[in-house]
C-alpha positions in Angstrom: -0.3 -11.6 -2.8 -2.5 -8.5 -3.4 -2.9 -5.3 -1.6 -6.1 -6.8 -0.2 -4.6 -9.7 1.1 -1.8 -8.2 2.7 -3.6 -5.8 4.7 -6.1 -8.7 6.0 -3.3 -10.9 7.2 -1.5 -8.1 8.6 -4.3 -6.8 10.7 -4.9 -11.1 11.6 -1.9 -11.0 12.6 -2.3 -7.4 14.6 -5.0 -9.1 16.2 -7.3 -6.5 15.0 -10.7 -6.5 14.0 -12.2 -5.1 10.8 -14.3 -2.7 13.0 -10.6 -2.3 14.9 -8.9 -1.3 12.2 -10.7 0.6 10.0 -11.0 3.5 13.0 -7.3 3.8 12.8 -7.8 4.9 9.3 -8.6 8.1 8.8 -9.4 10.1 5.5 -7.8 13.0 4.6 -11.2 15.5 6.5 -9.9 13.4 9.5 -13.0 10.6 9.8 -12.5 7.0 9.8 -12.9 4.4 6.8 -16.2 2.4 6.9 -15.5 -1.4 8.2 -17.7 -2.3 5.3 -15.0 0.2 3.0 -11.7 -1.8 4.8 -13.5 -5.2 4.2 -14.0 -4.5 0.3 -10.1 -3.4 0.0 -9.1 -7.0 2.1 -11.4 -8.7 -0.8 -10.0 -7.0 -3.6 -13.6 -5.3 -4.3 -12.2 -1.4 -4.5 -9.3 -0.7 -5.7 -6.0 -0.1 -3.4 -6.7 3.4 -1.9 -4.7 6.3 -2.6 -0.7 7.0 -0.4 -2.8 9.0 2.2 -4.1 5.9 3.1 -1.2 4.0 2.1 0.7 5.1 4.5 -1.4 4.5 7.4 -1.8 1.1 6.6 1.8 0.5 6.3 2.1 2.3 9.8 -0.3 1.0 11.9 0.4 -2.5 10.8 4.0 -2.5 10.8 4.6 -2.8 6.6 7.2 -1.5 5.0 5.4 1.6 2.4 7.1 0.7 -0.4 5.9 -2.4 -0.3 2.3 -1.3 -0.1 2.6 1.6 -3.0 4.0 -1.7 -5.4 1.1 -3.7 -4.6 -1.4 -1.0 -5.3 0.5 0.0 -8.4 1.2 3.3 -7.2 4.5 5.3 -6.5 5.4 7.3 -3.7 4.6 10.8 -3.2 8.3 11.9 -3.1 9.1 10.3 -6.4 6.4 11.7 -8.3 7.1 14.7 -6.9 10.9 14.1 -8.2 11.8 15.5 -11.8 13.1 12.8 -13.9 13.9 12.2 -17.3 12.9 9.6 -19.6 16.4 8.1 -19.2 16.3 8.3 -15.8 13.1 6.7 -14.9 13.9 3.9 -17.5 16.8 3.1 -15.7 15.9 2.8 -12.1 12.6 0.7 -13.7 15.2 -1.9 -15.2 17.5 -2.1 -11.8 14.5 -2.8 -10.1 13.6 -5.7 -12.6 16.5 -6.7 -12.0 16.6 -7.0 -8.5 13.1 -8.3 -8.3 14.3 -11.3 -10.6 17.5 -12.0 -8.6 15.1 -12.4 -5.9 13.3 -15.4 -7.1 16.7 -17.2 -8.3 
């Protein structure tokens, strides 16, 4: 599934309207995203926005962050904030190959 399509069926399934949801979201000077703004995310038309956002979404519709940030192709404020070496970063991206593939097994 996409980012898009995860947020529409988790507002569905909210029971939330487009209208609903999108004044639960509010940008970073504290106004709402535009309906029309949330409905172009839900049909993969924009881009997934940035972990501001992110983590709104994931709140007020009960998914788990992480899970968000990977579908948008993003990484979590705390880790990029987090000083790792090439090494490092290599390794966590292989164990989490490798538990994504042990997954579908």
């Amino acid at each position: 599934m996409t980012f898009g399509q995860v947020i529409a069926q988790k507002r569905k399934e909210a029971e939330l309207s487009q209208k609903e949801l999108a004044l639960k979201i509010r940008k970073e000077d504290g106004t709402p995203i535009s309906p029309q703004y949330l409905n172009d995310i839900e049909h993969d038309r924009r881009n997934p926005p940035a972990g501001f956002l992110i983590e709104q979404f994931a709140r007020i519709l009960d998914v788990k962050p992480d899970y968000l940030y990977y579908l948008a192709g993003d990484v979590p404020a705390d880790l990029k904030r987090a000083h790792a070496d090439e090494d490092r970063v290599a390794a966590a991206y292989s164990a989490f190959r490798d538990r994504l593939k042990k997954g579908r097994s």
